[in-house]
Backbone bond lengths (Angstrom), bond angles and torsions (degrees), N, CA, C in turn:
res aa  C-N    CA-C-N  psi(-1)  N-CA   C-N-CA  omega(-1)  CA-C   N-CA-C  phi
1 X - - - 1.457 - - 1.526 111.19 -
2 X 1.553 115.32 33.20 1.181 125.92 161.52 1.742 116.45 -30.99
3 X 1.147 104.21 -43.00 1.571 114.86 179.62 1.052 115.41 -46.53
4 X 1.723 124.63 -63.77 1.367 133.26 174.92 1.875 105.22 -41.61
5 X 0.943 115.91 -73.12 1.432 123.45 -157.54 1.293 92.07 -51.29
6 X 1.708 135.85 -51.51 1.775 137.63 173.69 1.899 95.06 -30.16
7 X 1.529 100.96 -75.55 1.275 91.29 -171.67 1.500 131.95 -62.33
8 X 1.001 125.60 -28.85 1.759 136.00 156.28 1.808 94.08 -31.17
9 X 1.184 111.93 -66.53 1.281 113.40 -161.69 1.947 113.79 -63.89
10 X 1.171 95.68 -21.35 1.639 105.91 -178.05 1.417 103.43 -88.16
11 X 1.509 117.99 -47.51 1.472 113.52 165.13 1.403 111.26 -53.90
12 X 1.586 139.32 -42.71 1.172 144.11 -170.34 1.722 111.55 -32.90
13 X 1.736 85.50 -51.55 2.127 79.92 -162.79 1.554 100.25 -82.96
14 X 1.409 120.32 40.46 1.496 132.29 165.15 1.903 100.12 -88.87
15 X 1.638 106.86 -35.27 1.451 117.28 -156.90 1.950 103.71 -35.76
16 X 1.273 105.87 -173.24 1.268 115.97 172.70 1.803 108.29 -137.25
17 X 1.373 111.20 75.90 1.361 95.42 -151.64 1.908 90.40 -121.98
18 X 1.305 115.89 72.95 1.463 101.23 -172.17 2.164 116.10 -106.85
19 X 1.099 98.06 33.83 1.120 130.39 160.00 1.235 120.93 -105.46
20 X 1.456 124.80 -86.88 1.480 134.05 -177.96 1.900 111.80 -59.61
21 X 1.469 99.75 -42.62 1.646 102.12 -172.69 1.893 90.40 96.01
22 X 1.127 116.43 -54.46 0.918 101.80 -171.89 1.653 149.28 -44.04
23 X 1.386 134.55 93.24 0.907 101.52 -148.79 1.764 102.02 -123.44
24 X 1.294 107.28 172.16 1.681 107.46 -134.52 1.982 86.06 -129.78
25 X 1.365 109.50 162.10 1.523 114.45 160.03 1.342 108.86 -162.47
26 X 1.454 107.86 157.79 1.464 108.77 -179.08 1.714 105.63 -144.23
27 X 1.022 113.03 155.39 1.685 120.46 177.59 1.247 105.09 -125.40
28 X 1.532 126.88 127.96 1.591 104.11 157.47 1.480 104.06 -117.68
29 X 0.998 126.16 162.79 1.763 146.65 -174.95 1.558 77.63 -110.79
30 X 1.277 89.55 145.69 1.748 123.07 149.46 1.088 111.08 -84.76
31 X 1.403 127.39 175.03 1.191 139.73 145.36 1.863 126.29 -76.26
32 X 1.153 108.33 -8.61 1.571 120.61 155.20 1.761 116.57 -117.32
33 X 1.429 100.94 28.75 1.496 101.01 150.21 1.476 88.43 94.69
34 X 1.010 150.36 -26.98 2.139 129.69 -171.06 1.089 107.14 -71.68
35 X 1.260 113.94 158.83 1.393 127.45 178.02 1.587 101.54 -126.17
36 X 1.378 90.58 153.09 1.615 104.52 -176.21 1.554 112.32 -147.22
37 X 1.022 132.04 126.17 1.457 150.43 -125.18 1.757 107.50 -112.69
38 X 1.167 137.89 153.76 1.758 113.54 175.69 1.760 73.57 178.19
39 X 1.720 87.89 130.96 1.915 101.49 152.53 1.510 90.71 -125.68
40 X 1.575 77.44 -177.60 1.853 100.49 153.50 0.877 139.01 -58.17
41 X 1.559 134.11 111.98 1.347 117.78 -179.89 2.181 99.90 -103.81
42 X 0.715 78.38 128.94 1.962 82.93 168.32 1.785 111.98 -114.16
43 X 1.308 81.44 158.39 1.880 102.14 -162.26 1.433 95.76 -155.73
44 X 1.718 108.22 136.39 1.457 116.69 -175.08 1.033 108.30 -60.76
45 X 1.663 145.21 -34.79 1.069 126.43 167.22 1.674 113.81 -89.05
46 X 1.666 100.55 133.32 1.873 107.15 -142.15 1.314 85.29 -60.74
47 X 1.414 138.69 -74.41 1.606 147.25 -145.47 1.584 119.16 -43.54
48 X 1.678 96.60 -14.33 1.436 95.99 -158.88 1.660 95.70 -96.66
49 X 1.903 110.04 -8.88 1.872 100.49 -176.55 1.428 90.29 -56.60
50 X 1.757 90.15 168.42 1.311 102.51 147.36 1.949 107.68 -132.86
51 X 1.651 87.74 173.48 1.433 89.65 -169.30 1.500 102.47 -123.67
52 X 1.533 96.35 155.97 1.044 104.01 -164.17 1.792 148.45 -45.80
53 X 1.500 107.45 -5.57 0.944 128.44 -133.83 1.377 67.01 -112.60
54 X 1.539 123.53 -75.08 1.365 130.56 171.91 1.481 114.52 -34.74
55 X 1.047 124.49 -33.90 1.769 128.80 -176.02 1.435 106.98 -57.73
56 X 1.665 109.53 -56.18 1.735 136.44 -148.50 1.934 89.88 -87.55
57 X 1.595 116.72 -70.43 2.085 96.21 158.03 1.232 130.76 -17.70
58 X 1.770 113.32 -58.87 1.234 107.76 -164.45 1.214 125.30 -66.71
59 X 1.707 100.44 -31.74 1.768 113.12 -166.78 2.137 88.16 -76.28
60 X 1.005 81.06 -42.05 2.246 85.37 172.08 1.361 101.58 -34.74
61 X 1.522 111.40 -73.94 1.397 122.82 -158.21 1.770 106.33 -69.18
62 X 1.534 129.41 -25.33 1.422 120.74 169.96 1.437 113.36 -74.29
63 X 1.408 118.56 -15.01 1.830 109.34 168.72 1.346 88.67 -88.30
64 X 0.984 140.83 4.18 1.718 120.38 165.67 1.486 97.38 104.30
65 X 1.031 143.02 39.84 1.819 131.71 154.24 1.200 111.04 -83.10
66 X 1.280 124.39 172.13 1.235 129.68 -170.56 1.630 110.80 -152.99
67 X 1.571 119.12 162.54 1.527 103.28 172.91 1.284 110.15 -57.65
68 X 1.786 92.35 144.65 1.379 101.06 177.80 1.909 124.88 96.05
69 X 1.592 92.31 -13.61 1.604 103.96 175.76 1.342 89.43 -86.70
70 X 1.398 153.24 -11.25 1.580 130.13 -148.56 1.346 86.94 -115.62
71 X 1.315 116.84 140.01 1.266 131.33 178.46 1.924 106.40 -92.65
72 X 1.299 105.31 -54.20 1.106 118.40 -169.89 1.749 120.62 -136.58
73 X 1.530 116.76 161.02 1.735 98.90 176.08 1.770 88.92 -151.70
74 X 0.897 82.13 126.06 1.693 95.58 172.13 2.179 120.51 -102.84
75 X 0.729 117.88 144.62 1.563 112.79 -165.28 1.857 97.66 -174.51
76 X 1.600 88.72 146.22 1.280 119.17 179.02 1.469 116.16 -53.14
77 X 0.849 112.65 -47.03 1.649 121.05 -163.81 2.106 114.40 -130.06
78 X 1.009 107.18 132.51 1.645 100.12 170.75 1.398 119.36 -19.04
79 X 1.219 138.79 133.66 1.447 122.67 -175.08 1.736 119.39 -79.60
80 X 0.914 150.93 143.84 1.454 141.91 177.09 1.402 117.06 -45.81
81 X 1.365 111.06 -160.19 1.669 112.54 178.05 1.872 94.80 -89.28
82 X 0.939 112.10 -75.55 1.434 132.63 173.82 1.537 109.53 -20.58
83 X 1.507 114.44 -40.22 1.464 109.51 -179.06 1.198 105.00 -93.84
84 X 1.582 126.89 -31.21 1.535 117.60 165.33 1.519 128.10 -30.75
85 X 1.271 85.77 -67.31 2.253 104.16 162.74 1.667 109.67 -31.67
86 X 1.655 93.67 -62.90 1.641 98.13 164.93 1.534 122.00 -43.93
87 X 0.922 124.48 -46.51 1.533 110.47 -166.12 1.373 102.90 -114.29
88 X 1.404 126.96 2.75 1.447 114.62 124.55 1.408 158.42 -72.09
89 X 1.542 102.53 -22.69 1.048 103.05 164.20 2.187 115.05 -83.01
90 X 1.172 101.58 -8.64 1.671 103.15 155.25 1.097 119.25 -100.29
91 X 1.264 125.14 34.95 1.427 142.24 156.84 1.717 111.81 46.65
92 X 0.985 114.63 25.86 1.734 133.15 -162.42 2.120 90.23 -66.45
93 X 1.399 95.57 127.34 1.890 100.03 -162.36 1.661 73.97 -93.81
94 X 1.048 142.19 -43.13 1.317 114.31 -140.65 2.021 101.18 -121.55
95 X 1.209 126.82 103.52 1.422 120.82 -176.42 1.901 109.99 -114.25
96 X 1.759 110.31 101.55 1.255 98.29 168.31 1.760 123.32 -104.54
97 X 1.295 105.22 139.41 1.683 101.39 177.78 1.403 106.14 -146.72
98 X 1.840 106.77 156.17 1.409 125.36 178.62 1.309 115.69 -54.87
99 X 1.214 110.65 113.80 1.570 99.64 168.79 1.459 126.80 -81.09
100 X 0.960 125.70 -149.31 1.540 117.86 -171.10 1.478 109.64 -113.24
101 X 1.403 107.80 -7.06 1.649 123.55 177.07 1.600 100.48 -74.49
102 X 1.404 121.99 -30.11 1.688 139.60 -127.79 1.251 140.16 84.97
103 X 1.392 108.23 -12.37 1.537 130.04 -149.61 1.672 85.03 -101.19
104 X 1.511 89.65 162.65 1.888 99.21 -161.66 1.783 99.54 -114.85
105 X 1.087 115.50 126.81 1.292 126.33 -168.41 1.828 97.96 -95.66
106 X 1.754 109.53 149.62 1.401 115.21 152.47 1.060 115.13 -120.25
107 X 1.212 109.15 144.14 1.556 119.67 164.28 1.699 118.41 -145.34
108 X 0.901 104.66 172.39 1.694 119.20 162.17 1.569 120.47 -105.76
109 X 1.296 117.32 128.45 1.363 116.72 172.05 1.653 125.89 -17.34
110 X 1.693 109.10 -69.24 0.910 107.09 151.68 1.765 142.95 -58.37
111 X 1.077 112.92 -26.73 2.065 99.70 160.29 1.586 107.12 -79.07
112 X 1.264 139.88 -9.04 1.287 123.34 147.87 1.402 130.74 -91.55
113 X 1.372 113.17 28.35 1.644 125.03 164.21 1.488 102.54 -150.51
114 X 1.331 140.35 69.38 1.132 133.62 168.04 1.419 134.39 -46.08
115 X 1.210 114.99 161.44 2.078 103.96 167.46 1.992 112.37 60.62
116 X 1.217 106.52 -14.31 1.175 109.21 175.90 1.937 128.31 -57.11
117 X 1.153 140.71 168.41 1.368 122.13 -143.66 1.471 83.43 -120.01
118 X 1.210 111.12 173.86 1.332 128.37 -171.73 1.377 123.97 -80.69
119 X 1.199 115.73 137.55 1.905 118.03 -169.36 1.763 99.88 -91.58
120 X 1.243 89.40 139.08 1.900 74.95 163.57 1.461 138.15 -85.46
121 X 0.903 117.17 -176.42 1.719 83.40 -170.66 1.677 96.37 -113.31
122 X 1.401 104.45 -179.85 1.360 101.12 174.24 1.439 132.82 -98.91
């Protein structure tokens, strides 16, 4: 799913990152095929950015998805701790991102949050 992470990165120079420079993108797939888009947004006071990963869910979750609709999430960069939680608790099976080599990593929500406790279901 090389594809996703291409587009993360094309959405990326959308970010708002004029602090860090850094700027971030994320794609998520549904499980009936939509895509939904999320960078960085930054704000002088740090706590209040959000990241991208969080951006591309939320706009997911206002057309109405829910855990368990996301098939997949593609993104620029390793995801944080904070967004891990995120895309575990939407149970997302398939997570690819840029590593710092260039090379594109897979994972699952859960092997990038281990030992973590159980969600309930719906």
């Amino acid at each position: 799913m090389s594809e996703l992470v291409q587009r993360a990165e094309e959405v990326a120079q959308n970010a708002y990152a004029p602090y860090s420079k850094y700027l971030v993108g994320a794609v998520v797939r549904t499980t009936d095929g939509r895509e939904f888009v999320g960078t960085n947004v930054e704000n002088a006071a740090y706590p209040l950015s959000q990241c991208a990963e969080k951006t591309a869910i939320g706009a997911a979750a206002t057309a109405g998805c829910r855990p368990g609709d996301i098939a997949a999430v593609g993104i620029t960069a390793s995801p944080c701790g904070g967004c891990r939680q995120w895309l575990y608790e939407w149970r997302v099976p398939e997570v690819f991102y840029r590593r710092a080599d260039g090379s594109i990593a897979t994972a699952s929500a859960a092997d990038l949050l281990p030992d973590t406790w159980e969600l309930p279901t719906e």
